[in-house]
C-alpha positions in Angstrom: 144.5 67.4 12.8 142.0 69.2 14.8 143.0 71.6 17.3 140.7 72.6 20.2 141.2 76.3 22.1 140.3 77.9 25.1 140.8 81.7 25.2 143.3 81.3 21.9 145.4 78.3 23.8 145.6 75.3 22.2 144.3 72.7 24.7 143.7 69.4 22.9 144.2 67.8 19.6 143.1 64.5 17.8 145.1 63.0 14.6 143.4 60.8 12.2 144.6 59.6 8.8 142.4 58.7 5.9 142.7 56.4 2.8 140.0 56.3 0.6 136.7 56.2 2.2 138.7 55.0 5.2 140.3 56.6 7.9 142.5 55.5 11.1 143.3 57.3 14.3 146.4 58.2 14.6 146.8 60.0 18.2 145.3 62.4 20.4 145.7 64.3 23.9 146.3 67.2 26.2 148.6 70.0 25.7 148.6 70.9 29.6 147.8 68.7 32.5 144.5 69.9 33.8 142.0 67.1 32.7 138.9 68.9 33.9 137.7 69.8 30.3 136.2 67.7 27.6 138.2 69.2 25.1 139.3 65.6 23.8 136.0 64.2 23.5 134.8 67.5 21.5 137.1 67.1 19.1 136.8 63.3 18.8 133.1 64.6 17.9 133.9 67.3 15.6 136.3 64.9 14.0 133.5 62.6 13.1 131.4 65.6 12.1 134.3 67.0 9.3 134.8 63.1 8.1 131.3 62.5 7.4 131.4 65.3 5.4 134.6 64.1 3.4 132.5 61.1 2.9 134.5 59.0 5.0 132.6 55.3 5.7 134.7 53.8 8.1 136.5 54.7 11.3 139.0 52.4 12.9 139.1 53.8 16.7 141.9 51.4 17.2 144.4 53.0 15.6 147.3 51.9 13.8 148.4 49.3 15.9 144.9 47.2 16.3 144.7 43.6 15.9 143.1 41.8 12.8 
């Protein structure tokens, strides 16, 4: 999971699960409802960033319930 924070709040977090050199996400979203930040897209961003260094190939952005 990655957290993001503002001022030591916890405003966003993304979930993504891996298997292998694979990895799914899982969820994401907003702790509050102010929408004015881009604290989901950073840490869709830094999420990338710390897979690619677990040596993670593939990304399914769909999630778990994406059609095959």
């Amino acid at each position: 999971m990655i957290i993001c924070s503002k001022n030591s709040v916890d405003i966003s977090f993304v979930i993504f699960s891996t298997i292998g050199d694979k990895s799914i996400y899982l969820h994401g979203g907003r702790l509050n409802d102010e929408n004015q930040d881009s604290s989901l897209t950073y840490n869709i961003i830094q999420s990338f960033n710390l897979l690619k260094k677990i040596n993670i190939n593939y990304v399914d952005l769909e999630g778990v319930n994406s059609p095959k």
